[in-house]
CHARMM-style PDB file with segment names, atoms N, HN, CA, C and O in Angstrom:
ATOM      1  N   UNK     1      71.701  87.425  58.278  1.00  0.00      PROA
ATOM      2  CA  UNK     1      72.922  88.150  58.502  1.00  0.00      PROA
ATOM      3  C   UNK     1      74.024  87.108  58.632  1.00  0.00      PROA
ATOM      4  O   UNK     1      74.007  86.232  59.497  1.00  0.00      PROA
ATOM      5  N   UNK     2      75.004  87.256  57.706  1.00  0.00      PROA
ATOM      6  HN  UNK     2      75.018  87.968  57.004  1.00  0.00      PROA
ATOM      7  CA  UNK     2      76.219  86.434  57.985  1.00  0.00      PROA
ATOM      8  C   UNK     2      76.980  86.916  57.224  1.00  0.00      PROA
ATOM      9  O   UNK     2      76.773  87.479  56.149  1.00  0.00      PROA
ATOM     10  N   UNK     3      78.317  86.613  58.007  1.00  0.00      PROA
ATOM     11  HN  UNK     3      78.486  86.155  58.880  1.00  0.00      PROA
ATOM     12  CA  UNK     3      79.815  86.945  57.080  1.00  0.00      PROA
ATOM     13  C   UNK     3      81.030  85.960  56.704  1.00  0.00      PROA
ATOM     14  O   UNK     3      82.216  86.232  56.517  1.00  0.00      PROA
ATOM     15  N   UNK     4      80.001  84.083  56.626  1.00  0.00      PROA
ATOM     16  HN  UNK     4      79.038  83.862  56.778  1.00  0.00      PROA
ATOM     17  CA  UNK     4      81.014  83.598  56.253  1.00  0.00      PROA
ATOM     18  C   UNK     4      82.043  83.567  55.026  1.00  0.00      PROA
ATOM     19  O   UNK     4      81.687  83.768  53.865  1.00  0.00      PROA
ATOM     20  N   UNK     5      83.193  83.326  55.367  1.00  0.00      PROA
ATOM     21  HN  UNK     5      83.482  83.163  56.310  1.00  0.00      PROA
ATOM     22  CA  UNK     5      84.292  83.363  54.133  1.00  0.00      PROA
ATOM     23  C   UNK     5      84.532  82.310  54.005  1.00  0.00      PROA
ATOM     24  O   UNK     5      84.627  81.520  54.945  1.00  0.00      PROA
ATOM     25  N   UNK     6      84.740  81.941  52.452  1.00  0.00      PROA
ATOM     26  HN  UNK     6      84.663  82.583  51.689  1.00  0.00      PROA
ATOM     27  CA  UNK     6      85.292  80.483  52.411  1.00  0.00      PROA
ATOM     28  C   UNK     6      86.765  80.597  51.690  1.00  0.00      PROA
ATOM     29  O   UNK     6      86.959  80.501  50.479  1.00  0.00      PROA
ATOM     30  N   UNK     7      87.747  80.821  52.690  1.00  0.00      PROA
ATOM     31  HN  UNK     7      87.589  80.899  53.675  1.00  0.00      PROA
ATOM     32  CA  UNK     7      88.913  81.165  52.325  1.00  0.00      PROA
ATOM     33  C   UNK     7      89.571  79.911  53.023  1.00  0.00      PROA
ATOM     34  O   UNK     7      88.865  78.965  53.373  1.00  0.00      PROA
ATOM     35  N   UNK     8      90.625  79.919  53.175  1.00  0.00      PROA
ATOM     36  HN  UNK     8      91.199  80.687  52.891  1.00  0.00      PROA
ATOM     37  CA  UNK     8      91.819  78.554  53.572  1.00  0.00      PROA
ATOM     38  C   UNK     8      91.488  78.979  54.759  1.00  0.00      PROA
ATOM     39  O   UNK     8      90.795  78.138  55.332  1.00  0.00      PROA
ATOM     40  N   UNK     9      91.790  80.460  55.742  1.00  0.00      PROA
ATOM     41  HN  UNK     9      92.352  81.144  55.277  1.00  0.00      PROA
ATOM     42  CA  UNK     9      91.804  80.799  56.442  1.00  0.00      PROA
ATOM     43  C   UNK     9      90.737  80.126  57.637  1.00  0.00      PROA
ATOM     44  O   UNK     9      90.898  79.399  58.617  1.00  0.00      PROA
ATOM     45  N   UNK    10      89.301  80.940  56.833  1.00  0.00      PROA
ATOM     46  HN  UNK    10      89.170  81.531  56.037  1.00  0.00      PROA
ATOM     47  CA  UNK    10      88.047  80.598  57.202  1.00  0.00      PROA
ATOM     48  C   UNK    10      88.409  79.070  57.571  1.00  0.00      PROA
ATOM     49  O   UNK    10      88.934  78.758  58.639  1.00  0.00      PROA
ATOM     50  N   UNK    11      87.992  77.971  56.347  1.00  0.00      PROA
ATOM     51  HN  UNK    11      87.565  78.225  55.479  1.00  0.00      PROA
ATOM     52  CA  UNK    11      87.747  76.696  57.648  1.00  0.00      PROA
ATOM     53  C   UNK    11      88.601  76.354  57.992  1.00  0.00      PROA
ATOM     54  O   UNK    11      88.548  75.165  58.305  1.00  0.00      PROA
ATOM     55  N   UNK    12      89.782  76.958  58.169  1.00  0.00      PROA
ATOM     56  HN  UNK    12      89.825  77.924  57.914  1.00  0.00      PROA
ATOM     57  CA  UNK    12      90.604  76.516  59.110  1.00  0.00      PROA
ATOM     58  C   UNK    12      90.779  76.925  60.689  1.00  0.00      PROA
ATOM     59  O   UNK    12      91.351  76.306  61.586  1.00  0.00      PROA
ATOM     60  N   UNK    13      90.050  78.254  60.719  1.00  0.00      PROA
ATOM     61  HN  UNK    13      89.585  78.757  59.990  1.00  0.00      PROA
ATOM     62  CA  UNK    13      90.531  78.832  62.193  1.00  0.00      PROA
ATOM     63  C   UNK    13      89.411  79.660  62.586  1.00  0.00      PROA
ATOM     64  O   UNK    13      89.606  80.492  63.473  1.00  0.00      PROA
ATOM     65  N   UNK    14      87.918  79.523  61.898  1.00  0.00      PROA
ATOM     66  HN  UNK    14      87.759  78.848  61.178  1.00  0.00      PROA
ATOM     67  CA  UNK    14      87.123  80.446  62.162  1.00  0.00      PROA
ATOM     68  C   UNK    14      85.905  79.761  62.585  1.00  0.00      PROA
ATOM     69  O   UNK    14      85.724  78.593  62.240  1.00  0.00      PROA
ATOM     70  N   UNK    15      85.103  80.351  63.263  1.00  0.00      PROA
ATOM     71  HN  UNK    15      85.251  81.300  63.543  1.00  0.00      PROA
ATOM     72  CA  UNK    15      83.375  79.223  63.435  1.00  0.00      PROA
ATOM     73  C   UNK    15      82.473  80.543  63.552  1.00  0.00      PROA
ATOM     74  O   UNK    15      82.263  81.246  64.540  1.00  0.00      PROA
ATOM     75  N   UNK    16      82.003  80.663  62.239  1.00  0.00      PROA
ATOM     76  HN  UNK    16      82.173  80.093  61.435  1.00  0.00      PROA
ATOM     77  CA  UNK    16      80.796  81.523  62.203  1.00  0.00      PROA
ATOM     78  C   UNK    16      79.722  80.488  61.843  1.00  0.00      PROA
ATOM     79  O   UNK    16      79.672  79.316  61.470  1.00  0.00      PROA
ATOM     80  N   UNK    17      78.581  81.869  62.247  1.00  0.00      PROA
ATOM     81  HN  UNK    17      78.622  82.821  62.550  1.00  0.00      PROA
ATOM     82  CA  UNK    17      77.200  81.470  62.115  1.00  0.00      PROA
ATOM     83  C   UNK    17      76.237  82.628  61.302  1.00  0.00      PROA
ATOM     84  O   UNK    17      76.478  83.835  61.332  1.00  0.00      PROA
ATOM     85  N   UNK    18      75.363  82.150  60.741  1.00  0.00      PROA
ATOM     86  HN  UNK    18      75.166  81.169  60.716  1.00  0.00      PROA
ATOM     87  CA  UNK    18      74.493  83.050  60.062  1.00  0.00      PROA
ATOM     88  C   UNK    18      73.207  83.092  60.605  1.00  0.00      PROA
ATOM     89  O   UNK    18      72.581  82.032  60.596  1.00  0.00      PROA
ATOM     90  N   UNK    19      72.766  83.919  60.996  1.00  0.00      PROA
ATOM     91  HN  UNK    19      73.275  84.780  61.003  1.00  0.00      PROA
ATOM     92  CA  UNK    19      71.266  84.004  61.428  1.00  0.00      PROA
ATOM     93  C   UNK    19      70.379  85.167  60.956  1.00  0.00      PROA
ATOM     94  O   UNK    19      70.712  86.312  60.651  1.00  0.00      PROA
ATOM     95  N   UNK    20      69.448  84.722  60.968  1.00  0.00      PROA
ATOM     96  HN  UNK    20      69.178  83.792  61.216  1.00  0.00      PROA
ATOM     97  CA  UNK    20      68.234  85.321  60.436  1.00  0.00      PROA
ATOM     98  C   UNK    20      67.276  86.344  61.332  1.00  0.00      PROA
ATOM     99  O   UNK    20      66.646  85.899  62.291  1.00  0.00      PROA
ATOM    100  N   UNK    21      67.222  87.511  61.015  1.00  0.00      PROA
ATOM    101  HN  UNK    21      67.734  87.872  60.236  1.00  0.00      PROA
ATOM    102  CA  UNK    21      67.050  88.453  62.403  1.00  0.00      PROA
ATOM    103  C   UNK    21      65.759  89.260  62.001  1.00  0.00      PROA
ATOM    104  O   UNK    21      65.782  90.372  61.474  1.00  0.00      PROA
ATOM    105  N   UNK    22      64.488  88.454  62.361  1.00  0.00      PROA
ATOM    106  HN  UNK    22      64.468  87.550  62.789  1.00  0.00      PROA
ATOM    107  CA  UNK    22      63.241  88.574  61.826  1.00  0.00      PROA
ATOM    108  C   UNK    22      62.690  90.404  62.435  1.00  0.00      PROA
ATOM    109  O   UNK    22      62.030  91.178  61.741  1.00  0.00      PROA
ATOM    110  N   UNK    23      63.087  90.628  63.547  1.00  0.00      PROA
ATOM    111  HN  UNK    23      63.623  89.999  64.110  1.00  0.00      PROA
ATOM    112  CA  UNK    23      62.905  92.073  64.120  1.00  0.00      PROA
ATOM    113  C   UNK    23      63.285  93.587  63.193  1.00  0.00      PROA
ATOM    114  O   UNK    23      64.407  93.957  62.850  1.00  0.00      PROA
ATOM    115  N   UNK    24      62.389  94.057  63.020  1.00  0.00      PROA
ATOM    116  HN  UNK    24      61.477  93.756  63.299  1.00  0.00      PROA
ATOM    117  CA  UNK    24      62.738  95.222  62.128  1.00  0.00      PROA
ATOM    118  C   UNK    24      63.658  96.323  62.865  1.00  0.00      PROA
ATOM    119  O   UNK    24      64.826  96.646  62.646  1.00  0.00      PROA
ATOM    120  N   UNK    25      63.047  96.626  63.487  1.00  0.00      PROA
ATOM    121  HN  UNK    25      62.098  96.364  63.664  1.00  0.00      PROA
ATOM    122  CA  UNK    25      64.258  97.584  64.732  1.00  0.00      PROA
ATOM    123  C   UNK    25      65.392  97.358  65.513  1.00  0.00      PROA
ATOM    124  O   UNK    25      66.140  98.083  66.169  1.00  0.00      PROA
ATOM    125  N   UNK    26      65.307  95.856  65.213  1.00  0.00      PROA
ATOM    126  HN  UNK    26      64.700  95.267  64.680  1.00  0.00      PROA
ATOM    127  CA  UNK    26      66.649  95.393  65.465  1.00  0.00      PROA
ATOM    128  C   UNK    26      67.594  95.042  64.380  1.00  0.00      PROA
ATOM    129  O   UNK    26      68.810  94.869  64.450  1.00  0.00      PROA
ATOM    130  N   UNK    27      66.783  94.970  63.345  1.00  0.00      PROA
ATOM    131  HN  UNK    27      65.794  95.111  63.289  1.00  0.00      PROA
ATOM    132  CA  UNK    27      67.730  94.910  62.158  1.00  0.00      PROA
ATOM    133  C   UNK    27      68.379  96.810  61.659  1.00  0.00      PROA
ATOM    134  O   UNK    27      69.330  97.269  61.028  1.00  0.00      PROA
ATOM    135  N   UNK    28      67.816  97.070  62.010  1.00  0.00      PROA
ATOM    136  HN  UNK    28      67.043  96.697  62.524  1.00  0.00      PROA
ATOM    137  CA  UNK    28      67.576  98.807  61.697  1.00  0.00      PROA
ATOM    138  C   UNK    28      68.904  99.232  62.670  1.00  0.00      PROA
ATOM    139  O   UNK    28      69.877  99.932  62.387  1.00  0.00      PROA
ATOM    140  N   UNK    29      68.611  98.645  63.718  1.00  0.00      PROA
ATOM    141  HN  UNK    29      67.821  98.077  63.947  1.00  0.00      PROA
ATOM    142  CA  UNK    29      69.625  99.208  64.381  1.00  0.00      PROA
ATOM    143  C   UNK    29      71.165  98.601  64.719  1.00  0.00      PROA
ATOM    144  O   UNK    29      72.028  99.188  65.372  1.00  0.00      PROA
ATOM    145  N   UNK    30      71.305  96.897  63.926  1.00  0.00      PROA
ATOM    146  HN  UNK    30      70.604  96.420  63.396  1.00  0.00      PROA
ATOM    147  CA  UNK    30      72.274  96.865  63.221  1.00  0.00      PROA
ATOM    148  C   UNK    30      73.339  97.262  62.224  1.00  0.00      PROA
ATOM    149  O   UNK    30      74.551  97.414  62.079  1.00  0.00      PROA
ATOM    150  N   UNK    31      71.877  97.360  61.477  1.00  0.00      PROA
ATOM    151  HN  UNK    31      70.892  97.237  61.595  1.00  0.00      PROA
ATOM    152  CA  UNK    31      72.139  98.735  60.113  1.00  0.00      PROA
ATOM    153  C   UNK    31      72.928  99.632  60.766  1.00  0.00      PROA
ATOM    154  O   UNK    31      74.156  99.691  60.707  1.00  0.00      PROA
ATOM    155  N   UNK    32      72.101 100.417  61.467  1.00  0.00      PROA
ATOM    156  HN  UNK    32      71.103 100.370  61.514  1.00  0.00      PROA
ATOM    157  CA  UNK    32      73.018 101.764  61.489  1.00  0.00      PROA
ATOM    158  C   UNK    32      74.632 101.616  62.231  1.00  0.00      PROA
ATOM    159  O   UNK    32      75.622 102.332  62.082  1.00  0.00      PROA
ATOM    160  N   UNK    33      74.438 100.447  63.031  1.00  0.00      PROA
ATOM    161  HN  UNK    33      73.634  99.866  63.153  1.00  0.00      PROA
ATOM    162  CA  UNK    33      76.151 100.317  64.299  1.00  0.00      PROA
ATOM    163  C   UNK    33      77.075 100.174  62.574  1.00  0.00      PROA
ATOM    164  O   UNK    33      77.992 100.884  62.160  1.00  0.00      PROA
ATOM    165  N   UNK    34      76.457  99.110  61.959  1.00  0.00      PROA
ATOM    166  HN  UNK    34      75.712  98.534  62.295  1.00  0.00      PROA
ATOM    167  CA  UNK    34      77.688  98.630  60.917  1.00  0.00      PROA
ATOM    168  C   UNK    34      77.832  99.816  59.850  1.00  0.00      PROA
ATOM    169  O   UNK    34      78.641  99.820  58.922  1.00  0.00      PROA
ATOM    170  N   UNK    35      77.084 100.627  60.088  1.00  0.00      PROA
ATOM    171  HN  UNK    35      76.427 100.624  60.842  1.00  0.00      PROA
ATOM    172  CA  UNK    35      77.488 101.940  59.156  1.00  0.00      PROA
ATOM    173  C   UNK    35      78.553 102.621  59.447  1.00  0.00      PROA
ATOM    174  O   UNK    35      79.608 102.877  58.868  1.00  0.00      PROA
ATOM    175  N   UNK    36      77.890 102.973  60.870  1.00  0.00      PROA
ATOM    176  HN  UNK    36      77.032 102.765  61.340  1.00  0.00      PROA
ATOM    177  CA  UNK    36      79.203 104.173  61.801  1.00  0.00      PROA
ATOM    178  C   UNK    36      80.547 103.108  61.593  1.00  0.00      PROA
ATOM    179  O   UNK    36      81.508 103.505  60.935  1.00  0.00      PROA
ATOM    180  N   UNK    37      80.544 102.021  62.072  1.00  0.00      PROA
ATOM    181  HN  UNK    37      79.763 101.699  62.607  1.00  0.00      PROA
ATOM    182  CA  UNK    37      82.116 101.316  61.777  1.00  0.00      PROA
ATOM    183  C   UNK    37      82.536 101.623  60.470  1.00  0.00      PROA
ATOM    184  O   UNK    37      83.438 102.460  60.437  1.00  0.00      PROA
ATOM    185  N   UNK    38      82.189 101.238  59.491  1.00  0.00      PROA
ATOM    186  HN  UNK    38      81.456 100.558  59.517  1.00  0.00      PROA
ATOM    187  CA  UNK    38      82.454 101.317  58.077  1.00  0.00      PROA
ATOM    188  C   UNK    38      82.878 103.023  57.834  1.00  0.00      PROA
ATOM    189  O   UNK    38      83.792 103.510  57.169  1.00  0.00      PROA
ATOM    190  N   UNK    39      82.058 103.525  58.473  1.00  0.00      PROA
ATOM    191  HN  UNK    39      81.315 103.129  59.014  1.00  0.00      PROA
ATOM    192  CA  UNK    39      83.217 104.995  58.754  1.00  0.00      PROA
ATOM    193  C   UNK    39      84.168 105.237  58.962  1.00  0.00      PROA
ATOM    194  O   UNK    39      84.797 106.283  58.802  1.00  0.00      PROA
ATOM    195  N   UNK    40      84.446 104.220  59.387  1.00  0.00      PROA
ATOM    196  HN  UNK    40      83.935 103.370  59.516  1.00  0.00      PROA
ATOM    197  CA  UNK    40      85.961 104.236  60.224  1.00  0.00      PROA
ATOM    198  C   UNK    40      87.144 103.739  59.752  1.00  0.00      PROA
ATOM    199  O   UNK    40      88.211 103.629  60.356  1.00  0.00      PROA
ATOM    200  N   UNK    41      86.832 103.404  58.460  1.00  0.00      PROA
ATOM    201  HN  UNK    41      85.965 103.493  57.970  1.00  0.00      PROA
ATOM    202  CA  UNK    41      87.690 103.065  57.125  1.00  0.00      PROA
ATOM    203  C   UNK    41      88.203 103.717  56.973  1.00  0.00      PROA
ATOM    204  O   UNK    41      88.215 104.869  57.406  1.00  0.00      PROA
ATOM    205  N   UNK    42      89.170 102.893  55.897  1.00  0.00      PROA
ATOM    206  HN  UNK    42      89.161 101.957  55.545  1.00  0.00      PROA
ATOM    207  CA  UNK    42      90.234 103.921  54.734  1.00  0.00      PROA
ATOM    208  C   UNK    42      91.017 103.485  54.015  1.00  0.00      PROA
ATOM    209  O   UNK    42      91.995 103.029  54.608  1.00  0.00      PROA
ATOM    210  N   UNK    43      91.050 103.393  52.725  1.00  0.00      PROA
ATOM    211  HN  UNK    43      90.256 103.764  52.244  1.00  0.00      PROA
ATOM    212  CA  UNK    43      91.174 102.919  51.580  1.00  0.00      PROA
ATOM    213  C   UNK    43      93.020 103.009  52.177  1.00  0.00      PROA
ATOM    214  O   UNK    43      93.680 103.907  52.699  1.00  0.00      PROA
ATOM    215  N   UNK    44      93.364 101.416  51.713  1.00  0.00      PROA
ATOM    216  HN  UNK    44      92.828 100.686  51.289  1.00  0.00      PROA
ATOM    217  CA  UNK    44      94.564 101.222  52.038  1.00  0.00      PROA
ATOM    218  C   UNK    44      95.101 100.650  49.887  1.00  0.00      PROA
ATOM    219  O   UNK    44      94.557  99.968  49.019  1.00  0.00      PROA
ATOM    220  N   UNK    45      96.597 101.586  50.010  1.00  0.00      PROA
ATOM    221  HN  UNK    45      97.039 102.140  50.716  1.00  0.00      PROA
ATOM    222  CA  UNK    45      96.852 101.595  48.654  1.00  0.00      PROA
ATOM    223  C   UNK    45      97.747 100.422  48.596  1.00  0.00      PROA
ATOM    224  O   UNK    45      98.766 100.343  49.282  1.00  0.00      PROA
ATOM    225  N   UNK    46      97.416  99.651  47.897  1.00  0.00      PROA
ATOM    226  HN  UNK    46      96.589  99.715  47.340  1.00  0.00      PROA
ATOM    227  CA  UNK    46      98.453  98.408  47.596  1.00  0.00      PROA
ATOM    228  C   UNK    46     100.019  98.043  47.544  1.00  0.00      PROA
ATOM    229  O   UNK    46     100.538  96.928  47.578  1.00  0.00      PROA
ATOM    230  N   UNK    47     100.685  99.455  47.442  1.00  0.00      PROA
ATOM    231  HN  UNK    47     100.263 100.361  47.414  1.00  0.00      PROA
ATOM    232  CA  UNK    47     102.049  99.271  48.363  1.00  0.00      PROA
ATOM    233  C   UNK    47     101.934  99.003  50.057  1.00  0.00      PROA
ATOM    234  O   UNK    47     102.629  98.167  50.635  1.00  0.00      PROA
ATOM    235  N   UNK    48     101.110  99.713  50.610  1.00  0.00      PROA
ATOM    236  HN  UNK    48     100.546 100.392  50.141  1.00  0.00      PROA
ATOM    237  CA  UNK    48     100.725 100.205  51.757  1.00  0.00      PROA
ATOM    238  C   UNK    48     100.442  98.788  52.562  1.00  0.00      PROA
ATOM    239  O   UNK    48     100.711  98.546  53.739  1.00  0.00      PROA
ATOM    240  N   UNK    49      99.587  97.593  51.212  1.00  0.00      PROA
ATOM    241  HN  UNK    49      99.370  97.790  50.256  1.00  0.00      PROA
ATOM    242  CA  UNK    49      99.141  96.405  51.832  1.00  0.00      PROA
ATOM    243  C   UNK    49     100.136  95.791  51.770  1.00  0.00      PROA
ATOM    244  O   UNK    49     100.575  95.203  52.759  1.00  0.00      PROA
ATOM    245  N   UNK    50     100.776  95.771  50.523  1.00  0.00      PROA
ATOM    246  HN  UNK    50     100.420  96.248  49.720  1.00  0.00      PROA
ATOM    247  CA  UNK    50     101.719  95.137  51.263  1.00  0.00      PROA
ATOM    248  C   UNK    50     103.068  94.495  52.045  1.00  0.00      PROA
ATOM    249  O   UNK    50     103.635  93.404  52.104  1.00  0.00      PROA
ATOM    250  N   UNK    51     103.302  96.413  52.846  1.00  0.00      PROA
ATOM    251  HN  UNK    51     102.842  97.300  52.798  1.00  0.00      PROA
ATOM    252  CA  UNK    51     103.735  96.237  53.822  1.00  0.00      PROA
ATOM    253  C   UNK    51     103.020  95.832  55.125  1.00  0.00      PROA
ATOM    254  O   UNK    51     103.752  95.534  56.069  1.00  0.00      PROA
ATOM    255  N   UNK    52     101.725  95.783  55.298  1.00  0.00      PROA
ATOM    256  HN  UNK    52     101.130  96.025  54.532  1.00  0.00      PROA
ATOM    257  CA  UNK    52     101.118  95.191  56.098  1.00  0.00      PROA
ATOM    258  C   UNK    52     101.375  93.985  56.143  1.00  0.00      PROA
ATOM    259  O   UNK    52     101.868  93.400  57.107  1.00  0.00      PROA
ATOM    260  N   UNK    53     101.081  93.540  55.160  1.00  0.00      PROA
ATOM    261  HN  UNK    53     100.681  94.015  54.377  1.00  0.00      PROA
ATOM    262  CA  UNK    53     101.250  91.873  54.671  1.00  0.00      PROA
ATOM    263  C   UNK    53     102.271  91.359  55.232  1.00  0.00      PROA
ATOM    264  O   UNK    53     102.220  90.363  55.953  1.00  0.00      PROA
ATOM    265  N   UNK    54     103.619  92.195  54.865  1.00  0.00      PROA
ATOM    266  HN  UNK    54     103.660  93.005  54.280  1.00  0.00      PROA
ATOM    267  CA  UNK    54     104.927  90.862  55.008  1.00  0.00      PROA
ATOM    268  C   UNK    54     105.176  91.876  56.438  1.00  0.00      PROA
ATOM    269  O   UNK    54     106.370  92.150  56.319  1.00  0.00      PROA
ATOM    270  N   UNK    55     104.684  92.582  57.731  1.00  0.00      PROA
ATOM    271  HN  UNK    55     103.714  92.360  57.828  1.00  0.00      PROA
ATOM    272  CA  UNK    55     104.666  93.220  58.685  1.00  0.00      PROA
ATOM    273  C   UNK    55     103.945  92.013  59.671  1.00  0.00      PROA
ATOM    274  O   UNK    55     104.481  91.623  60.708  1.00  0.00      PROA
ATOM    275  N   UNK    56     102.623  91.488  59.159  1.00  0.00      PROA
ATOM    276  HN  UNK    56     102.187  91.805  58.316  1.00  0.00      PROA
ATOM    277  CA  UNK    56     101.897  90.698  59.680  1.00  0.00      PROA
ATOM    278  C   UNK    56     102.277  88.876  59.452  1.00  0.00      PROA
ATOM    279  O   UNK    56     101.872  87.932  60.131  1.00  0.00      PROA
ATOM    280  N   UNK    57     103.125  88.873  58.330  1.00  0.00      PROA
ATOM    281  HN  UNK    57     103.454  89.639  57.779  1.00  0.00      PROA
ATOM    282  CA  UNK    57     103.613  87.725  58.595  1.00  0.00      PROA
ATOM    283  C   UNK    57     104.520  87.040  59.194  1.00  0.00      PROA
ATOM    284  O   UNK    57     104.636  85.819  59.305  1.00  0.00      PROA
ATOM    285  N   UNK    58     105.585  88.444  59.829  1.00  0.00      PROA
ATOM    286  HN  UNK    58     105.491  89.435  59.739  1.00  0.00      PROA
ATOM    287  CA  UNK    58     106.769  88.367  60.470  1.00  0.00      PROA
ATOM    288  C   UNK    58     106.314  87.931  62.133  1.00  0.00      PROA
ATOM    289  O   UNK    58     106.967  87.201  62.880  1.00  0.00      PROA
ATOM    290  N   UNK    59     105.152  88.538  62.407  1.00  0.00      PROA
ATOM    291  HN  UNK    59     104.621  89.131  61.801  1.00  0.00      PROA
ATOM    292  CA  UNK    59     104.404  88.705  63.803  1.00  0.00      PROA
ATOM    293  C   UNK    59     103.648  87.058  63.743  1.00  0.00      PROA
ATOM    294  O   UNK    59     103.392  86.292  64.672  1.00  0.00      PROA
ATOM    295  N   UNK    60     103.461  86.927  62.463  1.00  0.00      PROA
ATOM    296  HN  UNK    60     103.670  87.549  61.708  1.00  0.00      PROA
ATOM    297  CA  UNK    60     102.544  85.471  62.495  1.00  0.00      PROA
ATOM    298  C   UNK    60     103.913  84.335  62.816  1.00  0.00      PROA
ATOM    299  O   UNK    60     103.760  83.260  63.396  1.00  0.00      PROA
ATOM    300  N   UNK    61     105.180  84.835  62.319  1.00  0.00      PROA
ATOM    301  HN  UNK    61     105.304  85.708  61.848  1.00  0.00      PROA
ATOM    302  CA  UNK    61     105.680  83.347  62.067  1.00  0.00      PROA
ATOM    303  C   UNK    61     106.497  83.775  63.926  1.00  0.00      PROA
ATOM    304  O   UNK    61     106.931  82.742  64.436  1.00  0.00      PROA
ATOM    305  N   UNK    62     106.644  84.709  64.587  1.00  0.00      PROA
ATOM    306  HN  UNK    62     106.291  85.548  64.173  1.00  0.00      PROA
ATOM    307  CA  UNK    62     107.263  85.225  65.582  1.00  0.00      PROA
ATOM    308  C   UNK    62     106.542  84.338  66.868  1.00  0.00      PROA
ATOM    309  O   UNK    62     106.993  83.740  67.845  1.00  0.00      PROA
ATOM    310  N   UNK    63     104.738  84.670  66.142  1.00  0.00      PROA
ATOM    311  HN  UNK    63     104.372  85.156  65.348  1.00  0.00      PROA
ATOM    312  CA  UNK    63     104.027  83.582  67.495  1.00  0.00      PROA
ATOM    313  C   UNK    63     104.406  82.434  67.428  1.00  0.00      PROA
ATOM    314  O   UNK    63     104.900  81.820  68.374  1.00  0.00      PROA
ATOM    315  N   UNK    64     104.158  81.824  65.877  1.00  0.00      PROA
ATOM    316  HN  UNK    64     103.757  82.323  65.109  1.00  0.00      PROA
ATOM    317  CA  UNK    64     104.286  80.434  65.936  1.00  0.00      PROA
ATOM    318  C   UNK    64     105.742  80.054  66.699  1.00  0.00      PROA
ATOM    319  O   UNK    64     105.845  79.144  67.523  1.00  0.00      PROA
ATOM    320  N   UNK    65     106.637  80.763  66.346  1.00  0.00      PROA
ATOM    321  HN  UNK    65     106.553  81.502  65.678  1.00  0.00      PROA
ATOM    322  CA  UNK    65     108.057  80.338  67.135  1.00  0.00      PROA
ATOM    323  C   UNK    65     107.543  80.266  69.008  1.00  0.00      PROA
ATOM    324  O   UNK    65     107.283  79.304  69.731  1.00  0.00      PROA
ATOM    325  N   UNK    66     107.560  81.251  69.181  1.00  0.00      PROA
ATOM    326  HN  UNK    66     107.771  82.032  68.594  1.00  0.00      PROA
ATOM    327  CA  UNK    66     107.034  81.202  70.187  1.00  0.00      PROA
ATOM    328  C   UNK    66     106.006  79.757  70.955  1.00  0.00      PROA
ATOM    329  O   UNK    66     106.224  79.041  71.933  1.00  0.00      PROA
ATOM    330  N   UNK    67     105.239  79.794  70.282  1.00  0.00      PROA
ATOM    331  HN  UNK    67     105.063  80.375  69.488  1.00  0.00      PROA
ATOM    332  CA  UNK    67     104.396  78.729  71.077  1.00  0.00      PROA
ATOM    333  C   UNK    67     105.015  77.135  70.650  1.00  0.00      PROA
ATOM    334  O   UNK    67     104.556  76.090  71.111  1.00  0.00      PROA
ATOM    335  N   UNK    68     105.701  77.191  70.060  1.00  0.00      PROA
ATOM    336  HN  UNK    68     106.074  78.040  69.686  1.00  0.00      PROA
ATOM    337  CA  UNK    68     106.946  75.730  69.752  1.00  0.00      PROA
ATOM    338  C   UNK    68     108.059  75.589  70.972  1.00  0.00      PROA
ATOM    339  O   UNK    68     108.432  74.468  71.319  1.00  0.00      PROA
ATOM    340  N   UNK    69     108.621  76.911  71.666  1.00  0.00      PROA
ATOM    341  HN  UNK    69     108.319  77.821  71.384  1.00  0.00      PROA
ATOM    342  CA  UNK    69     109.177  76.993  72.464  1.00  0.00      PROA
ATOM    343  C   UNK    69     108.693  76.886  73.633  1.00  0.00      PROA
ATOM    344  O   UNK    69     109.447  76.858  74.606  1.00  0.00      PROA
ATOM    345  N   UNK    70     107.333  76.806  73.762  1.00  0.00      PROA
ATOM    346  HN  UNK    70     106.721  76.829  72.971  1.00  0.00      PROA
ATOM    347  CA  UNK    70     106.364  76.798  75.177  1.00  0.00      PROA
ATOM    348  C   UNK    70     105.819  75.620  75.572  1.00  0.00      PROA
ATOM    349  OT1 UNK    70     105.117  75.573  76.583  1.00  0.00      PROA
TER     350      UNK     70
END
């Protein structure tokens, strides 16, 4: 089980791990938690992203100000 990304992002600000989860009923019952989440989706339409996008970059560059001032 693992979800590393190898994005700019990833090794820059992330520390995952992958492990190997030999238990059947515990894998089973991983299974099912990451199902119900994945329910909980919803297809976001590409105008939609990206106003997220330049929404989340305003908040990104707002911290960085912030912690320059601190």
């Amino acid at each position: 089980m693992t979800s590393g990304n190898l994005t700019t992002n990833a090794l820059r600000h992330n520390i995952e791990y992958g492990v190997e989860i030999r238990d059947e009923q515990l894998v089973r019952g991983i299974h099912a938690e990451l199902c119900e989440i994945m329910e909980l989706g919803a297809l976001v339409q590409p105008a939609e992203m990206s106003v997220y996008s330049a929404v989340a970059k305003r908040v990104r560059q707002a911290f960085e100000a912030s912690r320059t001032r601190n």
